[in-house]
TIMARKE-131092 format. One record per residue (C-alpha): residue number from 1; x, z, y. Coordinates in Angstrom, 2 decimals, padded with zeros to 5 digits. Each point is the difference from the previous one (the first is absolute). Example, Ala and Ser with C-alpha at 12.3 -4.5 7.8 and 13.67 -1.06 7.14 Angstrom:
<sites>
<site num="1" xx="012.30" zz="007.80" yy="-004.50"/>
<site num="2" xx="001.37" zz="-000.66" yy="003.44"/>
</sites>
This chain:
<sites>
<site num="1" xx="000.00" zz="000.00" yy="000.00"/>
<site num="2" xx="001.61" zz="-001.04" yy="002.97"/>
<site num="3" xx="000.04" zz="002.06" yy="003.30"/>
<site num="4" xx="-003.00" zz="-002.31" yy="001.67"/>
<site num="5" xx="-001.82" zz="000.14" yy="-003.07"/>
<site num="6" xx="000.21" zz="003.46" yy="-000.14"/>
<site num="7" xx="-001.69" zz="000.73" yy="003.38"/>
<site num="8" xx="-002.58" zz="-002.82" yy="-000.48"/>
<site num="9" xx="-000.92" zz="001.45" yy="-003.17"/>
<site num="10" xx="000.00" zz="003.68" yy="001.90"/>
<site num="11" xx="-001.94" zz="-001.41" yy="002.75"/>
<site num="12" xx="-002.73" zz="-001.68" yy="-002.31"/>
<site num="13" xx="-000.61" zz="003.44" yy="-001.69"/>
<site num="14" xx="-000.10" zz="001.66" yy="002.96"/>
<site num="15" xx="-002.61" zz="-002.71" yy="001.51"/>
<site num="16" xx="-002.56" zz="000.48" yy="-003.29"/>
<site num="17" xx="000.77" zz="003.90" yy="000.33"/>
<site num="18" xx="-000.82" zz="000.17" yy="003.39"/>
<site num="19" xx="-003.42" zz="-002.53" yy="-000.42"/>
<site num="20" xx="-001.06" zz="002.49" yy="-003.16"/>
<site num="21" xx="000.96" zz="002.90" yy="002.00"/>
<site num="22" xx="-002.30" zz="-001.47" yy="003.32"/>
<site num="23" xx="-002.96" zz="-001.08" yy="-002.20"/>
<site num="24" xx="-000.10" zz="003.58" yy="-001.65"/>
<site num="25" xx="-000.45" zz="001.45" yy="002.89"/>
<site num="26" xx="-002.28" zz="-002.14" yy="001.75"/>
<site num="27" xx="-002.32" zz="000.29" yy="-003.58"/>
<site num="28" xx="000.61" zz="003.83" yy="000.60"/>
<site num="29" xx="-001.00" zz="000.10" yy="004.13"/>
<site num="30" xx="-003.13" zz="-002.23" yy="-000.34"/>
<site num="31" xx="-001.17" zz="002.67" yy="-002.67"/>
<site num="32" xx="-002.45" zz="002.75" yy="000.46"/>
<site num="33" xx="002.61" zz="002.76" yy="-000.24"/>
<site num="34" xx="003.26" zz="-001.72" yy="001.48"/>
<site num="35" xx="003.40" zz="000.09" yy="-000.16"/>
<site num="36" xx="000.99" zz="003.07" yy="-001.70"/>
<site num="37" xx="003.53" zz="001.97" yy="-000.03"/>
<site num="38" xx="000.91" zz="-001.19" yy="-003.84"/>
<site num="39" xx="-000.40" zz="-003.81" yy="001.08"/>
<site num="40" xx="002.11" zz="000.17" yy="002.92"/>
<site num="41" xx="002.84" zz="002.17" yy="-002.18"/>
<site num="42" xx="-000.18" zz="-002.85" yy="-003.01"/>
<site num="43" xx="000.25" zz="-003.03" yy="002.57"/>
<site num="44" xx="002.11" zz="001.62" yy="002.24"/>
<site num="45" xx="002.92" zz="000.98" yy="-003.44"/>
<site num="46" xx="-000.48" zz="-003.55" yy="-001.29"/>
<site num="47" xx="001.62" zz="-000.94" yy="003.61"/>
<site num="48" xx="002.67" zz="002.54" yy="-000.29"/>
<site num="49" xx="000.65" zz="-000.55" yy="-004.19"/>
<site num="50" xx="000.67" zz="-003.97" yy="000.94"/>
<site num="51" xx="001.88" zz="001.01" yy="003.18"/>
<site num="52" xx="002.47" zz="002.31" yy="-002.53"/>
<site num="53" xx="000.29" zz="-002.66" yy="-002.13"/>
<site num="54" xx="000.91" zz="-002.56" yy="002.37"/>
<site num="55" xx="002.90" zz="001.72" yy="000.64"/>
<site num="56" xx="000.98" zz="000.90" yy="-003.06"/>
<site num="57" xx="-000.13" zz="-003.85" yy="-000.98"/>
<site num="58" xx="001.65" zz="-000.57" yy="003.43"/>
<site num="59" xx="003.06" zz="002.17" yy="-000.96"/>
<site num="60" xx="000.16" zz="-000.70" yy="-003.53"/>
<site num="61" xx="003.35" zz="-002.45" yy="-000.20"/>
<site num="62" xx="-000.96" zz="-001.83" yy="-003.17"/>
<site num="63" xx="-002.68" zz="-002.55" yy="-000.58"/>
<site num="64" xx="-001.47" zz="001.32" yy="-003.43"/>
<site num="65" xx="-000.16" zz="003.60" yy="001.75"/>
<site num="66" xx="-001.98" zz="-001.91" yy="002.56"/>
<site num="67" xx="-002.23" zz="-001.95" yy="-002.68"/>
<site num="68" xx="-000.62" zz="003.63" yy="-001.61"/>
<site num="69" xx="-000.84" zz="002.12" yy="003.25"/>
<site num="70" xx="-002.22" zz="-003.16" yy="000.76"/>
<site num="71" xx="-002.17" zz="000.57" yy="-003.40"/>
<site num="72" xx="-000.19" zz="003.58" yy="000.03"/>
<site num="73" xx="-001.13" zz="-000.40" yy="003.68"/>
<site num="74" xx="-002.48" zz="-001.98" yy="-001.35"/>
<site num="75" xx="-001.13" zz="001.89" yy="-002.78"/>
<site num="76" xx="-000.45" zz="003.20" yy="002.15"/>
<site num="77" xx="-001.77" zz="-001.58" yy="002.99"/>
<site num="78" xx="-002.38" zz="-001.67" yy="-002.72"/>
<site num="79" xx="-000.58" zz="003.05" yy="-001.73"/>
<site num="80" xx="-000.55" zz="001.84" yy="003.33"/>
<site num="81" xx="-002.15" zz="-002.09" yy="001.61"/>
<site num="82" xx="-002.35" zz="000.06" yy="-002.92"/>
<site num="83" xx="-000.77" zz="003.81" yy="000.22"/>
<site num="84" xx="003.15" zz="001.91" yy="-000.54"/>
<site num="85" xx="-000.06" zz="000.45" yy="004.03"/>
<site num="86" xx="-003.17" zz="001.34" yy="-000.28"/>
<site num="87" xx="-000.18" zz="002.09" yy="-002.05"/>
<site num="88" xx="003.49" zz="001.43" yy="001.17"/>
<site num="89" xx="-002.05" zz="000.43" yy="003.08"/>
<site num="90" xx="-003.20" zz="001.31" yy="-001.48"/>
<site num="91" xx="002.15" zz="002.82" yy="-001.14"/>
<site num="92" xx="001.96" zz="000.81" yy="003.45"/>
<site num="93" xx="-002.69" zz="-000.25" yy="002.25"/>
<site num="94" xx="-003.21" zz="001.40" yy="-002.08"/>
</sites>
């Protein structure tokens, strides 16, 4: 993965992230009860969880460590944005 590809890629997540992230809580503020504390903790760590790995892809000096920060990045955001931020949430703020 070259260095351009590697912030296009970055950029592209970030882009779907951010549109998921926006329609959530537009779904959530057009509701009866509004935006509540959990949503705003889930969408607000899926910013900071692709922010830390960013950088850890950024300063990673080999491509395959790259490649594998990229997937697990991935993974977790995928896995997160499905519920696990939620939930997390859920439990923190009720």
């Amino acid at each position: 993965m070259g260095k351009v590809a590697f912030h296009v890629y970055n950029l592209m997540i970030f882009l779907v992230l951010f549109a998921l992230n926006l329609l959530a809580l537009f779904g959530a503020g057009m509701s009866d009860g509004g935006i509540y504390p959990y949503m705003w903790f889930a969408t607000g760590v899926s910013f900071v969880a692709w922010g830390s790995f960013y950088i850890i892809q950024f300063l990673s000096e080999h491509t395959a460590w790259r490649v594998s920060w990229f997937l697990v990045m991935i993974v977790f955001l995928s896995v997160w944005q499905t519920g696990l931020g939620s939930q997390i949430g859920i439990m923190i703020f009720d």
